[in-house]
Phi, psi and omega in degrees: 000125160301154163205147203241127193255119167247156183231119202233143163231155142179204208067237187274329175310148150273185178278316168328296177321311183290327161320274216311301177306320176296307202304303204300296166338316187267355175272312181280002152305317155073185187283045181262343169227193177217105160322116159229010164200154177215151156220158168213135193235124146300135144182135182270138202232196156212115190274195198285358193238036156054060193220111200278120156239176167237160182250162177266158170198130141285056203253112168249141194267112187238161156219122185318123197263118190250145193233000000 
């Protein structure tokens, strides 16, 4: 059965940031799942004092690797 891993940045985080956390997640996961999708999403945003950021969205797609 998949199951979906989300990873969210946004403000001031970079993407870069965001990158850092999937690796790390897929390193201590170690050879326990198989990647059966990845998307990646962008969208530009705005607060209340109107001062423009952007958000990151990661979304992985997975399956548990039984050995």
């Amino acid at each position: 059965m998949e199951q979906i891993k989300l990873f969210v940045r946004c403000a001031s985080d970079t993407f870069d940031k965001l990158k850092s956390a999937v690796n790390e997640w897929l390193t201590e996961e170690g050879n326990g799942v198989e990647v059966v999708s990845c998307h990646v999403t962008s969208a530009a945003n705005a607060n209340i004092e109107n001062q423009g950021f952007l958000n990151y969205t990661i979304v992985i797609f997975y399956r548990l690797v039984t050995k």
